[in-house]
KEZA-418463 format. One line per 2 residues: number of its first residue (from 1); their letters; for each residue x, y, z of C-alpha. Coordinates in nm, 3 decimals, padded with zeros to 5 digits. Example, Ala and Ser with C-alpha at 12.3 -4.5 7.8 and 13.67 -1.06 7.14 Angstrom:
# KEZA-418463
1 = AS = 01.230,-00.450,00.780 | 01.367,-00.106,00.714
# end
This chain:
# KEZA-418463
1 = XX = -00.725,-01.891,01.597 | -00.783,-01.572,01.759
3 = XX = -00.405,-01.503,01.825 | -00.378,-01.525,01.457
5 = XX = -00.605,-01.290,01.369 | -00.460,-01.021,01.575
7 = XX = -00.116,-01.165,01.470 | -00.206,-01.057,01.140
9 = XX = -00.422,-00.744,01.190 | -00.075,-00.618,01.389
11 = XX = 00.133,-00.737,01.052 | -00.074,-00.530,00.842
13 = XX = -00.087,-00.219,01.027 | 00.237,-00.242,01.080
15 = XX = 00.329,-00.258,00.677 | 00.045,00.005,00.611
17 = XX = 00.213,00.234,00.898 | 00.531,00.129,00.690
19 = XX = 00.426,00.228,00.336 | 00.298,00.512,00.475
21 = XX = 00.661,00.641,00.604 | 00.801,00.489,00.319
23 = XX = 00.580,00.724,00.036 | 00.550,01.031,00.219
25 = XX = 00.924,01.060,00.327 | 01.058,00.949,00.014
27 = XX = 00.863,01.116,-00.168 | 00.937,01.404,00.002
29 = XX = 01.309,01.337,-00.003 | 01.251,01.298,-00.376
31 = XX = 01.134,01.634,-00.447 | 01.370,01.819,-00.206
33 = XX = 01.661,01.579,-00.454 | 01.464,01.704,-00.767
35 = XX = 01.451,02.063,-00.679 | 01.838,02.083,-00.570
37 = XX = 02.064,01.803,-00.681 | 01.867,01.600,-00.979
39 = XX = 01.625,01.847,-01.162 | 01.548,01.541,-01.405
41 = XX = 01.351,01.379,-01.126 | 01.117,01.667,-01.165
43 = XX = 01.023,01.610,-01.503 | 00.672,01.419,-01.368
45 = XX = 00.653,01.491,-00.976 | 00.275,01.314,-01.060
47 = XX = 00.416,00.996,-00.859 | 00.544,01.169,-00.582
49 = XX = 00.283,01.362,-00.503 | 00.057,01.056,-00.529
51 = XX = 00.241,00.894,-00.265 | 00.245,01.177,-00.058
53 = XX = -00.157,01.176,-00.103 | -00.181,00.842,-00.015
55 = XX = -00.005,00.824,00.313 | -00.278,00.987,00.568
57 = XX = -00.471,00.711,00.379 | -00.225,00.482,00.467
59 = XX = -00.193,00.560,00.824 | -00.571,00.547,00.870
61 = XX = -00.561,00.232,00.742 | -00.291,00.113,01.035
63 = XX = -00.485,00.276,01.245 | -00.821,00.104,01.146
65 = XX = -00.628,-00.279,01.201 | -00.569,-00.188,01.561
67 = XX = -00.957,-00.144,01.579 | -01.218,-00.434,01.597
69 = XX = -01.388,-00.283,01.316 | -01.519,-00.516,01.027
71 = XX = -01.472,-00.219,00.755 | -01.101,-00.274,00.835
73 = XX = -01.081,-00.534,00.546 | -01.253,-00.416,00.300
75 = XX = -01.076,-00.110,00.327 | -00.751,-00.243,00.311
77 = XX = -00.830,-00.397,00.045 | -00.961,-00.145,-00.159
79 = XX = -00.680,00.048,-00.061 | -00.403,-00.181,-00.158
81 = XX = -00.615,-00.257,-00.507 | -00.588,00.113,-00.560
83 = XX = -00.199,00.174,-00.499 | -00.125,-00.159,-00.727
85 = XX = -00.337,00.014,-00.990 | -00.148,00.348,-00.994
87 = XX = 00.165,00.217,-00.970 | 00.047,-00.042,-01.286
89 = XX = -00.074,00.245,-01.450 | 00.201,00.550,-01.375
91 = XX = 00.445,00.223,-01.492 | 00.273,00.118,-01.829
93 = XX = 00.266,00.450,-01.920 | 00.503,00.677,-01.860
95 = XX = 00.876,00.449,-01.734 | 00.796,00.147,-01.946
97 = XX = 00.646,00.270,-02.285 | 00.389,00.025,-02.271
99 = XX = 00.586,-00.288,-02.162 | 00.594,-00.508,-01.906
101 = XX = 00.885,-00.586,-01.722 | 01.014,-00.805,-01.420
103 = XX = 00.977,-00.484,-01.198 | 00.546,-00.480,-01.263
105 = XX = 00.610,-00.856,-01.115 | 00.752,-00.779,-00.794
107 = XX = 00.500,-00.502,-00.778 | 00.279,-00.748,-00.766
109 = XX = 00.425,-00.965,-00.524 | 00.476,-00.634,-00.272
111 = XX = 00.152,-00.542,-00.288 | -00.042,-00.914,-00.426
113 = XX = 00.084,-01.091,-00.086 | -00.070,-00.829,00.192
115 = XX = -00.335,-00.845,-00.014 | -00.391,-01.268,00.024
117 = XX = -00.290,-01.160,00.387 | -00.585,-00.892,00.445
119 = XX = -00.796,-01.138,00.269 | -00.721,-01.447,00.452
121 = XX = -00.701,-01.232,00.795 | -01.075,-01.149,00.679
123 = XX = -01.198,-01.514,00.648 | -01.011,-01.631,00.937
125 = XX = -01.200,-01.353,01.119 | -01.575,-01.410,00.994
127 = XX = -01.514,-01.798,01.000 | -01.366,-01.852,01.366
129 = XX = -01.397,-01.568,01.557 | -01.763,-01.371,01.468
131 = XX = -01.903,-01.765,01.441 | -02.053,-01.690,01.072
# end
């Protein structure tokens, strides 16, 4: 059971380290498009400086799962509740007019299922390998 959990701690800091990459270069990418090929993309840069905000966070967070830290899960998990939440919220408001579509779904699949993941990786940690 112990080769899971650090199975799984190594998953998730490897798709925080991902996410990470992900929103800070494309976000970055997507400002340098705004400001020279697609000025429409610049209408709201709120998202992509967001994401840009949230990738040292991000990284700490990959960091953190290499640790044996406890804190590790709760702050993945606050951290992943957080990003769902903006990305619900920028969503709802501003791309959807107040709908839902099939898109706020897989949103949250991509961020719901490393959320079960940090969440199970916690219990399998407290209930096998700390003996609580």
């Amino acid at each position: 059971m112990k080769k899971l959990v650090v199975v799984l701690n190594v998953i998730i800091a490897l798709y925080f380290f991902a996410l990470a990459n992900f929103y800070f270069w494309g976000s970055f990418l997507g400002l340098f498009a705004g400001a020279f090929a697609k000025p429409e993309l610049l209408k709201n840069p709120w998202t992509f400086f967001v994401n840009m905000l949230l990738a040292p966070f991000l990284i700490y967070g990959a960091i953190m799962f290499f640790r044996k830290t406890e804190s590790k899960y709760a702050y993945g998990l606050i951290l992943l509740f957080l990003i769902w939440i903006e990305t619900q919220i920028y969503r709802f408001f501003f791309v959807t007019e107040n709908r839902l579509e099939m898109t706020d779904l897989s949103n949250l699949a991509f961020f719901g299922a490393p959320f079960l993941i940090v969440y199970l990786t916690k219990y399998l940690n407290t209930k096998y390998i700390s003996g609580h």
